[in-house]
N, C-alpha and C positions, 0 to 999 in steps of 0.2 A: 669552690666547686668540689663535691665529694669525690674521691674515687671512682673511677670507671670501674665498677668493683665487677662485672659480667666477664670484661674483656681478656682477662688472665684465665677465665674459666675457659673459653673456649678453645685452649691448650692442653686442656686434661683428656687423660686416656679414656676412649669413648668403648665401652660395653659394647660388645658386637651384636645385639640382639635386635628384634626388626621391634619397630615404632608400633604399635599398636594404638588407638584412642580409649583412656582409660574407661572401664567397665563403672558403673555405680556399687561401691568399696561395698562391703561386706556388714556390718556390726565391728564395731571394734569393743573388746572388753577390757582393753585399758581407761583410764583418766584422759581425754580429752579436754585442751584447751577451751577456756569459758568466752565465748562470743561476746563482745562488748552491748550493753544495752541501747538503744535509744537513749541519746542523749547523756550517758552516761559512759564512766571510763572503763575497761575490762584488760585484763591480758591478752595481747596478742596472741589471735590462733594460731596452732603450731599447722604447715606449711607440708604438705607431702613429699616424702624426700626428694631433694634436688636430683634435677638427673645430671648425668653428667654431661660433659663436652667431649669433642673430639678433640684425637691428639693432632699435631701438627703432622701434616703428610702429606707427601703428591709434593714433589720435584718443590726440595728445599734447594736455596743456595747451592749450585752445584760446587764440587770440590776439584779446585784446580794446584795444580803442582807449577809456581812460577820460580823456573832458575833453581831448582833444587829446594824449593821451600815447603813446608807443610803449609797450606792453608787451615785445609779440614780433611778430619780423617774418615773415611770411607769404612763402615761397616758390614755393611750388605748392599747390596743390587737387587733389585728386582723387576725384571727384566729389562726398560732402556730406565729405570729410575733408581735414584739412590737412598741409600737410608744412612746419615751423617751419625757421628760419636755425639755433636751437640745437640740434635734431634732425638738421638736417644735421652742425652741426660736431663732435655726439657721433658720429656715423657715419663720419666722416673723421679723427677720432682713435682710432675703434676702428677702422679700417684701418690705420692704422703699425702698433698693436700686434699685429694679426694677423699681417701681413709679419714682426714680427720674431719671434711664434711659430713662424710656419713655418722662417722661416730657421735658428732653433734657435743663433744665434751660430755658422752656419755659413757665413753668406753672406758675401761682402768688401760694403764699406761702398758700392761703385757697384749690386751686386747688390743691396741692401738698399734702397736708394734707390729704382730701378727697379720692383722688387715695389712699397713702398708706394704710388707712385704710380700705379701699375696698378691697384691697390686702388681710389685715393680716383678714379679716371676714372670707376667704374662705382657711388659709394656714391650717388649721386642717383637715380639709375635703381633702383637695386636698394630706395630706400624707397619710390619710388613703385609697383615692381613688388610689395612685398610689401605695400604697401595694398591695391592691384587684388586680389590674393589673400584677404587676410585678408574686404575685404568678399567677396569670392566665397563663401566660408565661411559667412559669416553667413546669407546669399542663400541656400545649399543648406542653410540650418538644423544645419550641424555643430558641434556640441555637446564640447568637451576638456577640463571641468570634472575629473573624475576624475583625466585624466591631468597636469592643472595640481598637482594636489597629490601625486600621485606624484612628480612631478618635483620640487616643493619640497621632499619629503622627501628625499630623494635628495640634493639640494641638503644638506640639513641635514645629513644622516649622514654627509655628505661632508667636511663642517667640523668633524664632531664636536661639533653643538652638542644642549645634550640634549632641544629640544622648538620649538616653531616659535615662541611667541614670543621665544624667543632669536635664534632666525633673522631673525624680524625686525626686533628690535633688531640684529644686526649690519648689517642692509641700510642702515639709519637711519643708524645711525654713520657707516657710510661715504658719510653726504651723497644717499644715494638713495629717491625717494618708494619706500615700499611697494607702495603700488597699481600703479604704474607697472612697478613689475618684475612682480609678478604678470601683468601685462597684456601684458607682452613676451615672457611665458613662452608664454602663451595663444595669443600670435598664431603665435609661431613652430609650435606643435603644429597650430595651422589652419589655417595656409601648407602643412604637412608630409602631413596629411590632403586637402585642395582639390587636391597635385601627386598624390596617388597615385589620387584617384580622378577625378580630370578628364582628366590625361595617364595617367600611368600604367598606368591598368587597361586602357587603349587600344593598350597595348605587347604584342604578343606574339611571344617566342624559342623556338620549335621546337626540340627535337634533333636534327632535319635539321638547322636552321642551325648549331646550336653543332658538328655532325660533318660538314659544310661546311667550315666554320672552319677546323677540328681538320686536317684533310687538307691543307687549302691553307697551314698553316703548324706543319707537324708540329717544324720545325727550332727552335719557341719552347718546346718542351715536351721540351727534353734537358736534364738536367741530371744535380751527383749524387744521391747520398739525402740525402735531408732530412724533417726536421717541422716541422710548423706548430703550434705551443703557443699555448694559452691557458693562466692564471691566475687563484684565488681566495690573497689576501695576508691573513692576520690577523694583523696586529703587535703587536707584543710589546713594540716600542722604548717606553723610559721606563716601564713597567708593573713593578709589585711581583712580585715571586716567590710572593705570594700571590694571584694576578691572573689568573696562567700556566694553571691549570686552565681555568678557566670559560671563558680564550681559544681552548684546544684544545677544550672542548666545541662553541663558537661554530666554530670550521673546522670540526670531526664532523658537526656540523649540516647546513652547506652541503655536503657530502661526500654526507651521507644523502639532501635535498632532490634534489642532480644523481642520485644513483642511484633514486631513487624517479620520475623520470622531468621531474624541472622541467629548464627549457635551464639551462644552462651560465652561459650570457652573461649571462642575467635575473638569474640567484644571483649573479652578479661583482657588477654595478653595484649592485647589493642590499646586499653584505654584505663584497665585497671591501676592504682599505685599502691596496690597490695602487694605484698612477698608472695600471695601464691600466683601473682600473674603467670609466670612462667610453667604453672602447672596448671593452666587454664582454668584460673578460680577454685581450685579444688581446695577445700577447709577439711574434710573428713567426715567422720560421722561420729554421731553425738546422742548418748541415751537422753532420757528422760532427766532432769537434775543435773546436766552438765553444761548446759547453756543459763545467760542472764536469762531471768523471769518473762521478759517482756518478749526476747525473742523466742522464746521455747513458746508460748503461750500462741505467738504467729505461726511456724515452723510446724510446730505439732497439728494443725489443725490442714495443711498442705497438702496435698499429693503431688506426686513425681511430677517434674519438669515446671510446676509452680513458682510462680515472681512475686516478692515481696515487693511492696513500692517502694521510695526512695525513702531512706532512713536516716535520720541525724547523729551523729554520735562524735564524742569527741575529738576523736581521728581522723573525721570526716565524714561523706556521705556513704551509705551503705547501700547495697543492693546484693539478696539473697537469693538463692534457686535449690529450691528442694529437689536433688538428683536421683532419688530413691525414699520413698518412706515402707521400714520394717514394719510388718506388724509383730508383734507380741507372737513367741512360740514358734512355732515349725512355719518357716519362711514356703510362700507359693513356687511350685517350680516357675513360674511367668516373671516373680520379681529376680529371681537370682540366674534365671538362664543367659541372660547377655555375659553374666560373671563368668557363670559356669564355661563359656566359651572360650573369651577369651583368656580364661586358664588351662583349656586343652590346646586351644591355640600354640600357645606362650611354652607348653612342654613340647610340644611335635617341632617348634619352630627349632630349638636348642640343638638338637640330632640332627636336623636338615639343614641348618645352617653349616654346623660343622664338618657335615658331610658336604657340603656347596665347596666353602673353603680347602678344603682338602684336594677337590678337583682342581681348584685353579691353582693351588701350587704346585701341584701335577702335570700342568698344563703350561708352566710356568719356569723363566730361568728365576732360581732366586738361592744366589751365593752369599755366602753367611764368612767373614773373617776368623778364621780358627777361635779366637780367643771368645766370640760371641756364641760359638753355636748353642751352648747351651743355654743360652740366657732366652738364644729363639726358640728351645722346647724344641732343638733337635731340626727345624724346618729346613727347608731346602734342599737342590739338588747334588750338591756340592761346597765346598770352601773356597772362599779366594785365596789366591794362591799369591806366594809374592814373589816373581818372576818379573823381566823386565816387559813382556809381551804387553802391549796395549789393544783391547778390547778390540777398536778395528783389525787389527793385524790377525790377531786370534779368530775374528770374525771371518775372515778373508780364507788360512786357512783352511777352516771345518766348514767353508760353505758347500760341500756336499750330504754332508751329515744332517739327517732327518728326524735326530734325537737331542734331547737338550741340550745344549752346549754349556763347558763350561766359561767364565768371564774371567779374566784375571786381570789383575790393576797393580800397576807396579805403587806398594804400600810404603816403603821406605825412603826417603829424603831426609835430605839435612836437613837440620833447626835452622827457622832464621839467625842472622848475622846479625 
């Protein structure tokens, strides 16, 4: 069985930005990957970049001090939650690996560098910011249980494994508590939920603005013709010739579901065994001459939201969705305005977000150990202080005091014996 290759992902430092449903992309005027033909073999499309995962957050292993021992060392607090040293250094090793996703082995090795460190500047900050979240969550009673296990399925289907206890023997294998992923899953859906409706729902893009926009930079929306595809992939690789039916019934399937009215993108992630599943069948967009023959020939002749039937090809069975067709020249404001939004969107969200965040640590105890503070960008109300005083005690007391308090944790013990 391959690698659980997903499951390490969902440890990487998650981009604080809110989830939006991707817009129908632009013209691209690079070289796009060549669509495979009908029945014939092609290069694999290239995949719109991965997103990332969330970092591990929300009440790791707590850190207890037995008999004078260090268990784990205690970094920051934020408010009754901890942020451990190992918690940090999985989040500064899931920053390399993100850089070098993105990079995609295309970056030279100074560029590579750069990005990672860019990364690990802001993974301190970004787990205290998705505590601050996650308790927010909690606070407004937001409930993801459902989609926890949606997404483990998904997970599973993903790896091809055939029921969740298998799933979570692969998580195990690979040296990871159970729980703990489950719990990383959880946070990042109520990180994702808390930005959409604390910031989020407070966003609003008119089509004045978006034909605002549109006018003041008419000169960004010329291009040639082009489409913007999506994909459902059912593969065939390594399957019996006796296999082949029941895989083409499985493509019919999702074929029928997208025309009976389900999205597109929901059936991808669902059912698709493409690499762009996880970006809800998205392939990109492709001029004139940059698809095989056979599919340009279909494709071009499409309009938006358009279903190819099911298609043969070496890989497997295809099924396409024209997501946008360009025309030639100065794009309509009606094809490019859903863009044009969700890119004002996606600027206002940045400012407000950070302004969101900024509140809640304001609102917030959140004690940073001297040696970290910088590494948090400065956050918080205070340091911990390494005093013998234990958090109750200190709690007990300043409990008249109506202003932040500070926490202190006695930092020092001996090594284990």
């Amino acid at each position: 069985m391959r690698k659980v290759a997903l499951l390490a992902g969902l440890f990487a430092a998650l981009p604080l930005a809110a989830q939006q449903p991707a817009p129908a992309p632009a013209p691209a005027d690079g070289q796009q990957p060549k669509l495979e033909a009908p029945t014939m073999a092609a290069p694999e499309p290239e995949a719109a970049k991965p997103k990332t995962a969330p970092p591990p957050v929300a009440k790791p292993k707590a850190s207890v001090a037995e008999e004078g021992r260090v268990v784990e060392e205690i970094i920051a607090r934020v408010n009754n939650e901890i942020i451990t040293k190992s918690e940090y250094d999985k989040s500064l090793a899931s920053a390399e690996e993100d850089a070098k996703q993105e990079c995609d082995n295309k970056c030279t090795p100074q560029q590579l560098a750069s990005a990672t460190d860019e990364r690990k500047k802001g993974a301190l900050r970004d787990l205290i910011d998705q505590s601050l979240l996650v308790q927010r969550g909690k606070d407004l009673g937001i409930s993801v249980e459902t989609d926890v296990i949606k997404q483990l399925d998904q997970i599973r289907q993903s790896n091809k494994l055939p029921d969740m206890e298998a799933l979570e023997k692969a998580v195990t294998g690979q040296g990871l508590n159970w729980e703990d992923f489950k719990n990383n899953i959880r946070s990042h859906l109520i990180t994702q939920k808390v930005i959409g409706q604390e910031v989020g729902s407070h966003i609003t893009i008119g089509e004045s603005d978006a034909k605002k926009f549109y006018d003041d930079h008419k000169g960004e929306f010329i291009g040639p013709e082009s489409v913007a595809l999506a994909e459902i992939v059912v593969s065939t690789e390594g399957k019996k010739e006796s296999e082949l039916p029941d895989l083409k019934k499985k493509a019919e399937t999702a074929l029928k579901r997208v025309q009976d009215g389900e999205n597109f993108g929901e059936i991808a992630k669902r059912m698709s065994d493409g690499s762009t599943k996880d970006q809800a069948g998205y392939l990109g967009t492709y001029k004139r001459g940059e698809l095989a023959k056979q599919i340009e020939d279909k494709v071009f002749t499409m309009k938006r939201n358009q279903l190819t039937d099911v298609m043969e090809t070496k890989q497997g069975f295809l099924i396409l969705q024209v997501l946008e067709h360009y025309d030639e020249g100065q794009q309509s404001f009606d094809k490019v305005k859903d863009r044009i939004m969700n890119r004002l969107y996606d600027e206002r969200m940045q400012p407000a977000l950070k302004a969101y965040l900024k509140t809640l640590r304001e609102q917030s105890y959140v004690v940073i150990k001297p040696a970290y503070v910088e590494a948090a960008g400065g956050a918080g109300n205070s340091e911990i202080q390494e005093v013998s005083a234990t958090p109750e005690q200190e709690k007990a007391k300043k409990g008249a005091d109506k202003g932040p308090r500070k926490w202190y944790f006695p930092l020092k013990h001996s090594k284990p014996s």
